[in-house]
N, C-alpha and C positions, 0 to 999 in steps of 0.2 A: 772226328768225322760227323758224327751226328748233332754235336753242337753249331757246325757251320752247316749242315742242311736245316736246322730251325732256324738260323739265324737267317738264311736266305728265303728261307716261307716266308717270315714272321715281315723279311722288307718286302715280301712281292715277286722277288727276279729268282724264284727258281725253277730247272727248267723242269722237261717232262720226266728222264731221266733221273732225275736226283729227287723228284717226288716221288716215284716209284722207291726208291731206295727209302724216303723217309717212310711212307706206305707199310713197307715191311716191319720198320722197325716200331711203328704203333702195332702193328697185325703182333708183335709179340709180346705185347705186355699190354693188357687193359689200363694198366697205371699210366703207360704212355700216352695213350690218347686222350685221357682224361687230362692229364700235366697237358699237354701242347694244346686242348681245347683252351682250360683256362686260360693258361698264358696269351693265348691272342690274343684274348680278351681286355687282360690286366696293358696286354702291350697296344690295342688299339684305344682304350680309356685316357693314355696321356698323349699329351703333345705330341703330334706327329712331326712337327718343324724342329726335332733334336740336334741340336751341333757335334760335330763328329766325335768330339771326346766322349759324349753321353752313349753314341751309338757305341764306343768302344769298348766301353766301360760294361754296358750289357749282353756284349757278345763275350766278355770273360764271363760274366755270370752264368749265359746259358752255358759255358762252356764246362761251367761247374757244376750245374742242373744235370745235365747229358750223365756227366761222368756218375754221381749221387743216383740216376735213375737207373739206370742199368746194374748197380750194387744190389745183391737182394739184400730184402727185408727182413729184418730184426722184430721179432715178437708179434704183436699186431698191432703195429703201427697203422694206424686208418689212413686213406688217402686223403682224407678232410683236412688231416692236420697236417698233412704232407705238403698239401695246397696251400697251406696257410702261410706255414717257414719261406713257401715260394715266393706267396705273395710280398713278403715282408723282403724278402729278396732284392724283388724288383722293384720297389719302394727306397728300397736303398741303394741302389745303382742309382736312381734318378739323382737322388739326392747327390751323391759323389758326382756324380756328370755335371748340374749345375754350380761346385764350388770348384771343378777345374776347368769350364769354360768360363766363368765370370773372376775369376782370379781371387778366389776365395770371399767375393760381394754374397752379401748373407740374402737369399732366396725365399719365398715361400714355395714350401712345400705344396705338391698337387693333394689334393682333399682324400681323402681314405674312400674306399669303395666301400660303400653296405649291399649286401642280397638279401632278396626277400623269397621264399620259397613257397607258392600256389599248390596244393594237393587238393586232389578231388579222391576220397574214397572208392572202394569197391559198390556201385548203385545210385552213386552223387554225379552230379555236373553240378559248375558252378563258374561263373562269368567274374573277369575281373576286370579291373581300366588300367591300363600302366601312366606312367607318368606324362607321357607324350600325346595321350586322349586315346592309344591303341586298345580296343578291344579284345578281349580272349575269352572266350569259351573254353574251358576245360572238360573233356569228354570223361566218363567215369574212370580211374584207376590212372591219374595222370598229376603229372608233376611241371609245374614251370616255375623256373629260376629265374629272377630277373633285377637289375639293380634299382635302388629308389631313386639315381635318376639318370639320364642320359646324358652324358659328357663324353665330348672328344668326336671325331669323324662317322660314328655308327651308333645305330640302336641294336643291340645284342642281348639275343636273351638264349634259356638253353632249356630242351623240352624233352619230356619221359613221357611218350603216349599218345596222344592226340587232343589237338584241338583248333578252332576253330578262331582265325587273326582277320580282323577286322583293322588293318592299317591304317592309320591317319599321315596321309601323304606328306612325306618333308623330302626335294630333291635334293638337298645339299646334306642329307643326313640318311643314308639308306638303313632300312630295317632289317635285323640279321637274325633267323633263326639255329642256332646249334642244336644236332641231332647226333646219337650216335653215330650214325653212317652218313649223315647228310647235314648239307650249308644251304637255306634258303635266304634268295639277297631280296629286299622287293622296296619299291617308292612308296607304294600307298596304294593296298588291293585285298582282298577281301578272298581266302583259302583255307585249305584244312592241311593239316601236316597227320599223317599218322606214323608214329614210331615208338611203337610200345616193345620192352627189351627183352618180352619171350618168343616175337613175331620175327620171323627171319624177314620177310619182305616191309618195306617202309614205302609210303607212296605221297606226293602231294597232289592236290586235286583242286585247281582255280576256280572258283564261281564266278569274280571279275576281274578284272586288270591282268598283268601280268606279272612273274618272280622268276630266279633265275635259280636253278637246284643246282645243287654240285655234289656229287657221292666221293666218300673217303677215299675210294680208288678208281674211279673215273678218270679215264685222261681229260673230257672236257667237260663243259657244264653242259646243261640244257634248259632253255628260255620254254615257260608255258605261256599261255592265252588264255581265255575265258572257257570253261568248259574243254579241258584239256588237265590230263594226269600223264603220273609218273611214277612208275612201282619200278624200284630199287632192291635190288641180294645181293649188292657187293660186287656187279661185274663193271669190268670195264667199258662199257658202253653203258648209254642212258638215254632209253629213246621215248619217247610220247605217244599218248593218246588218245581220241578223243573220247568224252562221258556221255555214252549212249542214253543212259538212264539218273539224271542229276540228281532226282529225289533219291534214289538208291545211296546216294554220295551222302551229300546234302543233308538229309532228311533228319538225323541225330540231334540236329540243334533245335529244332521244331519238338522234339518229344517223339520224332516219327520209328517205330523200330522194325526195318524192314528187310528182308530174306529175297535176295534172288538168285535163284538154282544155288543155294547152299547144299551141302551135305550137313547127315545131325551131327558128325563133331566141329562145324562151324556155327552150327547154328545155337548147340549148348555150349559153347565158348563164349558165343555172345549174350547169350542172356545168362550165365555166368557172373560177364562182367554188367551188366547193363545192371543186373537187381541184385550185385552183390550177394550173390550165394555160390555156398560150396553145393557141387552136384557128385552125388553117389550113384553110380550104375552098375545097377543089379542085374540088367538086363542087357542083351544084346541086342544091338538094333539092326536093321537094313543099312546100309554102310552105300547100297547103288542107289537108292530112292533120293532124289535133287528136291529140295523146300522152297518154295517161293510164296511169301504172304507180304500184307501191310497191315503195320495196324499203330493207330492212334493212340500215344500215351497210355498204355493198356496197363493192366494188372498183370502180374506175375499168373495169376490165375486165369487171367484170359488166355494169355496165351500158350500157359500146357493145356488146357482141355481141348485145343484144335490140335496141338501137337499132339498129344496124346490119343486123339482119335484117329489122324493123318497116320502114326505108327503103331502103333495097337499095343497101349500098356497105358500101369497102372502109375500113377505119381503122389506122394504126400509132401506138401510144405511143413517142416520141423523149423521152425524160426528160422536161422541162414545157411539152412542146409535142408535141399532137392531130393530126394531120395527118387529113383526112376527102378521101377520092379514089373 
């Protein structure tokens, strides 16, 4: 059963009903959704014009996948390597697909996929180009995965955190972000994705153009605009809204680190991550008092001694680690 529900994702034509049912069966295994992320991927990379024996030949495979995925696991098998045998899988399926549709006429083989893995530290941002001229900003404590180069119908990349896509427009090749919970589609636009994997809500936030979100269990998608978000917890609806305060959104790529009506365990979550330190508190704080500041590329020490004065306590920086007393 679960191999002809990926087999019917994987072509397009499935309906709401039998997503839902696939839904479930990622919702109980993290291994699952990771397996059927990849796999789209490996499955949107080759030829989409396949002759029916190739398609047949991969639908036995997944159907061997499904059964393999749902066996538990043996010792500590990583899911890395798990990906890999898959990969090698569907590498081989292509292969038997093209000597039984050409009558055993010897083939070249589709090119291997290489990934390249972006990590920004705990305190770091740092800007990469992908091979397309796309821009990416990676926000502190953030991970993007993405191939060294773009082949087949999509740009596909797969992101831990947030950061900041600077599209270079191609309409015959749309740009595809993977997220935990979330698909962004987009032509060529300029947004932020956040989806860091201790944060239950994930949101995306347009500066220009437009992208089209789709949440892992959403029945449908939803199209933004310029100055328009989108905060995602896994329900089934997915509605919009506009960005009252853009520099508030915005502002991180500019060096800007700014608070509005936070609370202080938002607020030391953030500069947490933003300066990469561990925080220790000793102290109790006011938990009803809301923080709203701006402040320009600042020091770690700029901004505890307004904090610190705003909530009345004492703080020492010990190298990567806050001490609040």
């Amino acid at each position: 059963m679960v191999d002809q529900l990926i087999y019917k994702y994987l072509k397009g034509n499935i309906n709401l009903e039998e997503q839902h049912e696939l839904s479930k069966w990622m919702a109980g295994d993290s291994k699952n959704r990771e397996v059927l992320k990849r796999l789209e991927i490996y499955w949107n990379e080759y030829d989409s014009n396949l002759k029916e024996e190739e398609l047949a030949v991969r639908r036995m495979i997944l159907s061997r996948m499904a059964a393999d995925t749902n066996r538990p696991a043996k010792g500590n098998r990583s899911i890395t390597r798990y990906l890999l045998r898959v990969a090698a899988i569907v590498v081989l399926s292509l292969s038997i697909g093209l000597v039984l549709s050409q009558y055993m006429k010897k083939e070249e083989q589709p090119p291997e996929i290489t990934w390249v893995e972006k990590e920004s530290k705990p305190g770091q941002k740092i800007t990469t180009i992908l091979p397309d001229g796309t821009r990416v900003k990676l926000n502190t404590d953030s991970k993007l995965i993405s191939p060294t180069s773009f082949t087949g119908d999509f740009r596909k990349v797969i992101l831990k955190g947030e950061a900041f896509f600077e599209v270079t427009r191609n309409e015959s090749k749309p740009f595809i972000i993977e997220t935990e919970n979330m698909e962004i589609m987009v032509l060529g636009t300029s947004f932020i994705v956040s989806a860091y994997e201790n944060e239950t809500i994930n949101s995306v936030s347009v500066k220009s153009g437009k992208v089209e979100v789709k949440g892992t269990y959403a029945m449908a998608p939803i199209q933004l605009t310029q100055n328009e978000a989108t905060f995602y917890q896994g329900e089934a609806e997915m509605k919009k809204s506009e960005i009252i305060k853009p520099d508030y959104v915005f502002g991180w790529i500019d060096q800007k680190l700014l608070f509005d009506n936070h609370s202080i365990e938002e607020v030391l979550d953030r500069i947490s991550r933003w300066y990469g330190v561990e925080i220790d508190l000793k102290k109790r704080l006011e938990q009803q008092k809301r923080y709203t500041a701006s402040f320009e590329n600042p020091t770690l020490k700029q901004v505890m001694d307004i904090l610190a004065f705003v909530y009345d306590f004492d703080y020492e920086i010990n190298g990567n680690e806050l001490i609040i007393k």
